[in-house]
N, C-alpha and C positions, 0 to 999 in steps of 0.2 A: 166509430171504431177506436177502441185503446192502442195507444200507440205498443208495439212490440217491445219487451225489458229486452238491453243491451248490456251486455258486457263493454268493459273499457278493455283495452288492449294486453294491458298489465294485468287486467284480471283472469283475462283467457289465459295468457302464458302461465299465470303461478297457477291456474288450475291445473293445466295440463304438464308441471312441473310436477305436481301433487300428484298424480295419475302415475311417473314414472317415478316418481321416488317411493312411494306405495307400494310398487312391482317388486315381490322381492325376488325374483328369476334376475330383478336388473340392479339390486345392490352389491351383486359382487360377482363378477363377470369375468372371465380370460376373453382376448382376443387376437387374434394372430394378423398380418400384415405387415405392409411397406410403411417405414415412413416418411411423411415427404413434407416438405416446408418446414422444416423445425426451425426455431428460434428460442432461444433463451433471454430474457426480458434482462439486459446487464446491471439496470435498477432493481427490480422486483426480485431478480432470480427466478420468475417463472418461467415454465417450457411452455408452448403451444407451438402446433404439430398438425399433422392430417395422418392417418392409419388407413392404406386403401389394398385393396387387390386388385384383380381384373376385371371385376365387376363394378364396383363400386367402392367409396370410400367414407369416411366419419372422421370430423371436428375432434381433437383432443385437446387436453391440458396436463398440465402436469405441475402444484404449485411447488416454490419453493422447500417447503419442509422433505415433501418426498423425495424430489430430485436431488437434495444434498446424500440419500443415501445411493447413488446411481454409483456402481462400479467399473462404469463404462464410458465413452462419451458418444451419443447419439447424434448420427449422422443422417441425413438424406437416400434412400437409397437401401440403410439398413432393415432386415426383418426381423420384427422384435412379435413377442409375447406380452401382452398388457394388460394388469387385473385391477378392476376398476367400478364404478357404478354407472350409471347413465342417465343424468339428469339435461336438462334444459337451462340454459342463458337467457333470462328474461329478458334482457334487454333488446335482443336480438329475436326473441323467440325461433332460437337454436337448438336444437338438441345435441348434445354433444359428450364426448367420451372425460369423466373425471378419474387421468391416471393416478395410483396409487403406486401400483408397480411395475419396472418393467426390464426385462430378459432380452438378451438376444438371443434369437432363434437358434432352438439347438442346443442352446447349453440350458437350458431352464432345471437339466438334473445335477448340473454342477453347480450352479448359482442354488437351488435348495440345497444342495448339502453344506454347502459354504454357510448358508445361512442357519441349518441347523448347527451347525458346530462353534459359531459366533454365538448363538442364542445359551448354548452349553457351558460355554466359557466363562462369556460375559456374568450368567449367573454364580457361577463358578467365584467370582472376582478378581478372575487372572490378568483381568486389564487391566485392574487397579495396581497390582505387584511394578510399580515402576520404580528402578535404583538410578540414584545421582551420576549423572557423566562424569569423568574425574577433569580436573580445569588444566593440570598439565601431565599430562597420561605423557609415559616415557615407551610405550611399546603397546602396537595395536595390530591385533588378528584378523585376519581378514579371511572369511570364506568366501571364495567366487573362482568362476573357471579362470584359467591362465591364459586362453586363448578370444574372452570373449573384451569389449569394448571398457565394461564397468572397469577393469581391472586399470589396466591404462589412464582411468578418468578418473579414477583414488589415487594410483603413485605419482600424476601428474602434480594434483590440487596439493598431496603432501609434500611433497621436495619443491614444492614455492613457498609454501605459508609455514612448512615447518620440518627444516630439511633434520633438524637432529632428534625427531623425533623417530624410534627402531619401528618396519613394520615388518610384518611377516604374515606370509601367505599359505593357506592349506587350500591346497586344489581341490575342486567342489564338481560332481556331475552338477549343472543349474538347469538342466532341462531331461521330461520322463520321470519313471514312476521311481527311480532308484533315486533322484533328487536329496527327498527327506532325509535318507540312511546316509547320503553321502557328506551330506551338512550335519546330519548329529553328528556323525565321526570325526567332524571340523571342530566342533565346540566341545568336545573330551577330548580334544587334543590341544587347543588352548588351556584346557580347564586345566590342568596338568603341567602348565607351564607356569610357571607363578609371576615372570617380570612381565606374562600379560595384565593389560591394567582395561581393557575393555575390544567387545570384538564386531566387527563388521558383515553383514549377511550383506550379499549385494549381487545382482541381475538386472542386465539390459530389460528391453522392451517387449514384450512377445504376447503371442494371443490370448485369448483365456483362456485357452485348454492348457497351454507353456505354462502360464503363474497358476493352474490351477491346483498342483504339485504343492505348490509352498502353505494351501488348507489343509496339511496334514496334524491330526488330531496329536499326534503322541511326538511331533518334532514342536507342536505351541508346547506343549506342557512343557518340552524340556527347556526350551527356552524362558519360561514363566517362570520357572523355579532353577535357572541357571544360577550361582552368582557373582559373574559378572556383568556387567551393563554391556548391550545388545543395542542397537544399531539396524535395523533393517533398511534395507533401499530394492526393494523388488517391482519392477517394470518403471513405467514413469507416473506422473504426478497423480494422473485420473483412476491407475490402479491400485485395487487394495485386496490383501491377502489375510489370513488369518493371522501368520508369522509379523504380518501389518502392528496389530491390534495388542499383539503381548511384549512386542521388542519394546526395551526402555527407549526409544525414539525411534519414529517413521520418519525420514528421506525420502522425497518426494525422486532426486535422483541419487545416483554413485556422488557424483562431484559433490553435492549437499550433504552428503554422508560424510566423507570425505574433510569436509568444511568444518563441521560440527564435533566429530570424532577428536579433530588435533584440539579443540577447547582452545585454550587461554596460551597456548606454549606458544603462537607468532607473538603474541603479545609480549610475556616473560621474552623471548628474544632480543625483540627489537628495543625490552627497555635494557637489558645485559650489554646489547650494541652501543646505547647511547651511554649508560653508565662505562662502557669501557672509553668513548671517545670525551666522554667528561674528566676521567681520569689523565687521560693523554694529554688535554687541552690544560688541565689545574698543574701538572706537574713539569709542560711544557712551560707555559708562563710562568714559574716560581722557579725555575734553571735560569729563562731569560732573567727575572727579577734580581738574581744573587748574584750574575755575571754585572750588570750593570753596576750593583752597589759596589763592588770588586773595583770596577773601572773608577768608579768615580772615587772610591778612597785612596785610587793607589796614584790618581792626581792630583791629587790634595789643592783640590778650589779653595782659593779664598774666601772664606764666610760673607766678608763683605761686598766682594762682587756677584753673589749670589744675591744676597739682601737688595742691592741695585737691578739686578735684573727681575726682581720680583717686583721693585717700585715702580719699575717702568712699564711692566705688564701690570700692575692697576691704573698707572698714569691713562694708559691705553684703552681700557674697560671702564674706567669713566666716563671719558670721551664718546664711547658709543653707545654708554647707555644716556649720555643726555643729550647728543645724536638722534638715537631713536626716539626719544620721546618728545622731541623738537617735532620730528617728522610724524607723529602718530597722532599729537596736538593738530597740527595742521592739517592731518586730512580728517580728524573731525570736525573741524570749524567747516572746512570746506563742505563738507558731508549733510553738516548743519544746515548750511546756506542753501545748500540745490533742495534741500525739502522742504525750509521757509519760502522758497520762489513757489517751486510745484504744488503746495496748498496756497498760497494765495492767488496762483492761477485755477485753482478749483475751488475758491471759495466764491458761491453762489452771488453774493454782494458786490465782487469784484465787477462781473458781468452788470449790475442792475447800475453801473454806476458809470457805466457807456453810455447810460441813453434806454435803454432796455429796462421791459415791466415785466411782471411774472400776474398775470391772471390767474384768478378763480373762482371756481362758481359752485356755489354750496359750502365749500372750506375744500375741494377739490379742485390741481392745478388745471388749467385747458389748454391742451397742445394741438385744437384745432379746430377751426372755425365751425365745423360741420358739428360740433357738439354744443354750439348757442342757438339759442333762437332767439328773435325778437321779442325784448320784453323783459328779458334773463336777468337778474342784478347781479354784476361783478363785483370783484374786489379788485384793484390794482394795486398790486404793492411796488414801492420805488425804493430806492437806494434811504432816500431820507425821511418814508413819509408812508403811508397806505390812503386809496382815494377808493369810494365805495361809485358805483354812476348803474348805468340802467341800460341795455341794447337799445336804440333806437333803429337800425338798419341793419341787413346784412347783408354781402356782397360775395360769390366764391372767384375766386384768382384761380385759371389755367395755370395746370405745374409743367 
C-alpha cells in the first residue's frame, strides 16, 4: 500500500490562508465589539487586541501605518467598529482580524464626515497654506472660553517666558453647535486689529462629540485662507480636528500653544537683561577705574618706589617659578622610579632568575601537569639558557 501524500504544516496553513483571502465577503468587513487585551508594541508601533461580545470573540491587529491615523486612544473595555479583512497567521495557524480601521461605537457618522471633509480639503491643498510664526510677535489673540482651564494654562506659560509680550482675549462659546460662529467672530475681530501679530484657537479635553464642532467645513476655510498665523490647541495630544489640519501649527496642549506662540521674545529678553547688566558692570568698572587713577595722581608716588616695588614682585615670581619646577622635576624622577621598579617586578625574567622555569610543550606554555603525558618533549627555558628533555614519569600532587 502507498503511503498517504501529507501536507507539511505550513503548507496546510498558507492553504487555508489562500481559501480566506480568496473570500471576497472577507476582504473588507465591519465588525462591532469590546476590546479587550490591547497593547501597542512601543518598538514596532503595532496594536494587537481581541474584539469579542457575549458570545464569542477574534484575534486582531492593527499595524503601525493604520494606527498612526487613530484619532482616539484605544482602551480595554471600549466598543469600537472595525473594518478590516480576515486572514490567517501562519505561524500560529490563527485566523485572525487584519484592522484597517477603527471608530468608536456610536460616532462612526461623525468620524465619516470628519473624514470626508479632511479628504475635501486635503485635495483642496488647504493643508499645504501654512504662514511663518513671527519669532517676536508683540501682541497675540487668543480665542477660548474665559471660564474654561486652557485659558489660565496660556496666561500662566505667557507672564513667565514672556511677561511684555500684549495678549488679548475674545471670549469663545468652545462647546455645541454655535462653537464655529462664535470663533469666526474671534478671528474678524482680530483680523481687524492690526497690532495682532498672530492668533491662538485653544480648548480643553472633551469627548468626541465636544471636539467634533471644531470639523466645521466653512470655520477651516476661513482659517486656511485667514492671514494671520493660526495656532490651534484643541482637546489633548491624541486628538485631532479639522481646524487641527489647516491652523499654521497644532499644539498638542494650550500650555504648548502657548510655548510656541511667544517665539523667540524669552530669548530677545533675557539677552536685553544680560546686555543691560553688561552695561551696568562696563560702566560700573570704568567709574571705579577713573576714581582710582584720581587717587593715585593726586598722591603723587614716587616713580622710583613704584619701579622698586615692581622689582621686588618679580624678585618673588622667580622664586616660585624655579620653586615649582624644582618640585615638578622631583616628582617626575620620583614618578620615573615607582614604574622602573613596577616593570621589573613584571618582567617575566625577573621571576625565571629565582630559581623558576617556564615549560612548553609544542611552542605552547603548560600551566599544569594534567596536560603532559609521558613521553611528551618539553622545552625548558631558564633565566640564562633553554634545555630541550623528554617526560620520563608523572606523578599528580593533592591541592
Amino acid at each position: 500500500m502507498n503511503p498517504p501524500i501529507a501536507l507539511s504544516v505550513a503548507q496546510l496553513n498558507l492553504y487555508v490562508k489562500s481559501l480566506l483571502e480568496s473570500d471576497r465577503n472577507l476582504k473588507s468587513v465591519w465588525i462591532r465589539g469590546e476590546l479587550s487585551n490591547f497593547v501597542r508594541n512601543s518598538k514596532s508601533g503595532h496594536c494587537y487586541f481581541s474584539v469579542k461580545d457575549r458570545d464569542a470573540s477574534v484575534k486582531a491587529v492593527m499595524f503601525k501605518w493604520q494606527a498612526s491615523n487613530l484619532t482616539f486612544a484605544p482602551k480595554d473595555g471600549m466598543q469600537v467598529l472595525l473594518r478590516g479583512k480576515v486572514s490567517l497567521y501562519e505561524r500560529d495557524g490563527q485566523y485572525q482580524f487584519y484592522t484597517e480601521e477603527m471608530l468608536p461605537d456610536g460616532l462612526g457618522g461623525l468620524y465619516l464626515e470628519f473624514l470626508r471633509i479632511k479628504a475635501k480639503l486635503e485635495a483642496e491643498g488647504l493643508f499645504d497654506r501654512k504662514k511663518t510664526l513671527p519669532r517676536y510677535p508683540r501682541s497675540i489673540g487668543i480665542c477660548t472660553s474665559v471660564t474654561g482651564a486652557a485659558i489660565r494654562d496660556i496666561l500662566s506659560v505667557c507672564a513667565r517666558l514672556a511677561p511684555s509680550v500684549s495678549l488679548c482675549v475674545y471670549p469663545c462659546l468652545m462647546q455645541g453647535a454655535e462653537s464655529p460662529k462664535s470663533v469666526a467672530e474671534g478671528l474678524q475681530y482680530f483680523r481687524a486689529r492690526p497690532e495682532t501679530d498672530l492668533v491662538i484657537i485653544a480648548r480643553g479635553g472633551g469627548s468626541y462629540e465636544d471636539l467634533s464642532v471644531f470639523n466645521d467645513e466653512a470655520l477651516a476655510r476661513l482659517v486656511a485662507d485667514y492671514p494671520l498665523p493660526v495656532i490651534s490647541a484643541i482637546g489633548h495630544e491624541t486628538d485631532f480636528t479639522i481646524l487641527d489640519f489647516v491652523s499654521d501649527f497644532r499644539a498638542a496642549t494650550p500650555s504648548v500653544a502657548a510655548e510656541v506662540a511667544v517665539g523667540q521674545a524669552p530669548v530677545l529678553s533675557e539677552r536685553l537683561d544680560r546686555a543691560k547688566r553688561s552695561l551696568f558692570t562696563l560702566a560700573s568698572g570704568r567709574l571705579r577705574l577713573e576714581e582710582q587713577t584720581l587717587q593715585s595722581l593726586s598722591a603723587r608716588i614716587d616713580p622710583s618706589q613704584i619701579l622698586q616695588n615692581h622689582a621686588q614682585r618679580l624678585d618673588h615670581l622667580d622664586f616660585r617659578i624655579k620653586s615649582s619646577g624644582e618640585r615638578q622635576m622631583q616628582r617626575i624622577c620620583s614618578d620615573f622610579s615607582s614604574l622602573t621598579a613596577r616593570l621589573s617586578a613584571l618582567n617575566p625574567l625577573s621571576v625565571l632568575s629565582r630559581g623558576y622555569a617556564l615549560t612548553e610543550r609544542n611552542g605552547q606554555p603548560v600551566r599544569s601537569a594534567k596536560e603532559i603525558s609521558v613521553g611528551d618533549p618539553l622545552t625548558l627555558h631558564f633565566h640564562d639558557g633553554v634545555i630541550g628533555c623528554v617526560t620520563e614519569y608523572k606523578k599528580s600532587r593533592k591541592l
